[in-house]
C-alpha positions, -999 to +999 in steps of 0.1 A: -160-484+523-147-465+490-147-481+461-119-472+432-122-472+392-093-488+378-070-466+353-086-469+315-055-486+298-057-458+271-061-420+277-088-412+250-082-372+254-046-377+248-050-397+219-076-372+207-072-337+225-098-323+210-120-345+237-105-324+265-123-294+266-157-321+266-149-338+293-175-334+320-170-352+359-196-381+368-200-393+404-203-431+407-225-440+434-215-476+439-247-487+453-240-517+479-266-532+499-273-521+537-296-506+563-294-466+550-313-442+577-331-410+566-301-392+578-280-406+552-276-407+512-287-434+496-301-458+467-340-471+482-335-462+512-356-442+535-363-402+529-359-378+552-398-360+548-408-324+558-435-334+585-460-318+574-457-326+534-478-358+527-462-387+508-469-384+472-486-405+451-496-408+410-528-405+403-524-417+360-541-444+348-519-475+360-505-507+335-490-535+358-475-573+350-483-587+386-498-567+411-469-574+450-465-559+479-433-542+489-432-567+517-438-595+495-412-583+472-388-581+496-396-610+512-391-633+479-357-619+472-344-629+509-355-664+498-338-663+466-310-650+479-307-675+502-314-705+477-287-690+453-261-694+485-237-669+501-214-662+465-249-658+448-238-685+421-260-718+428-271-740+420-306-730+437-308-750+468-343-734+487-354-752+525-384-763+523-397-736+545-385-715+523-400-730+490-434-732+506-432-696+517-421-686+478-449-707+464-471-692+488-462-654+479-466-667+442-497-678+447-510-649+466-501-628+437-510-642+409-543-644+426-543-610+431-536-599+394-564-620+385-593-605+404-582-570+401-590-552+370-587-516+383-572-498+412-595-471+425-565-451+450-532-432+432-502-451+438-479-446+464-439-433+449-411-454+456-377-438+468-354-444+445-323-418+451-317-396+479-285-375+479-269-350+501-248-325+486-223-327+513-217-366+500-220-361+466-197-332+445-213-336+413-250-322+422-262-295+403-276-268+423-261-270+453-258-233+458-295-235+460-306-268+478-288-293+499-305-325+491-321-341+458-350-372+465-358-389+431-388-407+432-407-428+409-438-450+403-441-487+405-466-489+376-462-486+339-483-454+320-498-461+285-473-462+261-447-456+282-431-485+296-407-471+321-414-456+357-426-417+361-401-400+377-406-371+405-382-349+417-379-329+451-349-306+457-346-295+498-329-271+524-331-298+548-330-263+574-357-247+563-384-270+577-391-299+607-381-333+591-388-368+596-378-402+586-405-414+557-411-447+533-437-464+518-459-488+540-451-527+536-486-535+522-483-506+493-489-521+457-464-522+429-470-532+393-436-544+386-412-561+413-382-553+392-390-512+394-385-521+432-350-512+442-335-528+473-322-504+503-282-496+495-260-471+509-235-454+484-199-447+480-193-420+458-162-414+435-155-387+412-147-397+372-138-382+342-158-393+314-159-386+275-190-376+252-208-409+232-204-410+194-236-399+190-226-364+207-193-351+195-184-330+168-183-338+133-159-361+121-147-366+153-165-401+162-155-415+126-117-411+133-120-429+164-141-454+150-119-461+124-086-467+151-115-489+167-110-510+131-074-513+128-067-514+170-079-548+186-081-544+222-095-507+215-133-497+225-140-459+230-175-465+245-162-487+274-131-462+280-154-428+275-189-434+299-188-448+331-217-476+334-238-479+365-256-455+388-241-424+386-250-385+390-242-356+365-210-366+337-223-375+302-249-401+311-254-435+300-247-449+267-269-445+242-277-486+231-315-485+224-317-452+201-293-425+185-282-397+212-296-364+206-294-328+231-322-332+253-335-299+260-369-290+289-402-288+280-389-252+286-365-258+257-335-251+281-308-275+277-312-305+302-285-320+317-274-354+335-291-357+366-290-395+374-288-429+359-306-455+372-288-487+359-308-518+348-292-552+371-253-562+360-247-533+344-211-526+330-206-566+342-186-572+302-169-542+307-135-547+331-122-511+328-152-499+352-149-525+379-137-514+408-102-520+425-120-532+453-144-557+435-116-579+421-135-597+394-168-600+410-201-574+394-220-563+421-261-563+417-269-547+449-300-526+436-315-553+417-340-529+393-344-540+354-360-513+332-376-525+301-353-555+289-323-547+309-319-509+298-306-476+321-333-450+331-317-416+322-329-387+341-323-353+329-331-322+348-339-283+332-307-263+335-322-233+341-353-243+364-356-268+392-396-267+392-397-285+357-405-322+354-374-342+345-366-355+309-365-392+311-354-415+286-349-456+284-311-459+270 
């Protein structure tokens, strides 16, 4: 089904129109839980494969909190799910088959983690976006390739607490493909890098620069209507939270904003954020029509303490590793 943003109660380019010429269009994705196929765009979900390309893995030293299975991950969210009842609220109310079953996948590994102190074999990537151009308007490149798959590590680098992200851009024509995910027994450092399988509902947006990222003077004027207005926030009016493709990105919460340029030095652009559980949930203006007042947490990733996982991609070359940065 599509899902609608509501209308910002204030016009932020009107009130300031020197904000019109940066306005840039983002494409909310509005992830929802579901069966995807390999056929289709989606969040998780399987990857269609060229047959003859094997799946890739990461061969970097790995950090991990407790070492699951994907079938053990998703085995212990069906059970919570379950316990935390059809409306997701509670209180936690588990059958006993079912907390014997969580205990049991606990135990199994926590056991696990203990005995293992290094993995020999690279780790398998996880799919984490795949999207069609004819689904989604806002992807760069489209003149070139049909189809962007975003993957990423389950495991934590040193000194770098966030997944490693790998990019594949396709012409789905150009080769035989095939239907392609991770097997059920492959190992994953953190359960919350794990996303669940969700199809996607694009929408276009218009959004606005952060403060960090407009010109001069600019951000203190509308901070200072901010002061003297009550019901007045530019960040929740300007950046639309949530998964999302291209536009001006997330908000920058954990450190100032900057350019991000390529290792090339090319300017890098938007390509995808990846939005930490609940995000935008205090922010009304972004909900959609469709939602009413309930937050959707269909993906059910958390990146460091609850941050997005901006993905940047070189403007000039689609061979260059992607900028990321924890926001």
């Amino acid at each position: 089904m599509p899902f609608t943003s509501p209308a910002r109660p204030y016009d932020v380019a009107e009130l300031w129109p020197e904000l019109a010429p940066l306005a840039r269009t983002a494409i909310r994705l509005h992830p929802r839980w579901g069966r995807p196929t390999a056929d289709q765009s989606s969040i998780g979900g399987p990857l269609l494969w060229p047959e003859d390309e094997s799946w890739p893995t990461c061969a970097a030293p790995h950090e991990w909190d407790v070492l699951a299975t994907l079938d053990e991950v998703a085995e212990h969210r069906r059970i919570m799910a379950r316990a935390w009842g059809p409306d997701g609220m509670g209180p936690l109310n588990f059958s006993t088959e079912d907390e014997a079953r969580r205990d049991l996948i606990n135990e199994t590994r926590t056991d696990r983690t203990r005995r293992t102190e290094a993995l020999t074999e690279p780790a398998a990537l996880l799919p984490i976006a795949q999207l069609f151009t004819r689904d989604v308007p806002g992807l760069p490149l489209r003149d070139r390739f049909d189809l962007l798959q975003v993957l990423w590590c389950p495991f934590d680098h040193a000194e770098d607490y966030q997944p490693a992200v790998h990019l594949r851009w396709r012409n789905t024509a150009d080769q035989p493909m095939v239907a392609a995910f991770p097997p059920g027994d492959t190992l994953v450092g953190f359960e919350n890098y794990v996303p669940n399988p969700c199809t996607v509902a694009p929408e276009s947006v218009i959004e606005h620069p952060d403060y960090d990222l407009l010109p001069p003077g600019l951000a203190d004027r509308i901070q200072e209507h901010e002061r003297i207005t009550d019901d007045f926030f530019y960040r929740e009016l300007a950046v639309a939270p949530g998964w999302k493709v291209a536009g001006h990105g997330s908000l920058w919460m954990l450190i100032d904003g900057f350019e991000v340029r390529c290792e090339c030095g090319a300017e890098a652009k938007p390509l995808l954020n990846a939005a930490s559980r609940r995000a935008g949930s205090g922010t009304p203006h972004w909900i959609p029509v469709e939602d009413g007042d309930r937050v959707e947490d269909a993906v059910e990733i958390v990146i460091g303490r609850g941050a997005d996982l901006q993905i940047f991609h070189c403007g000039t070359d689609p061979t260059h590793a992607p900028v990321v940065e924890m926001v």
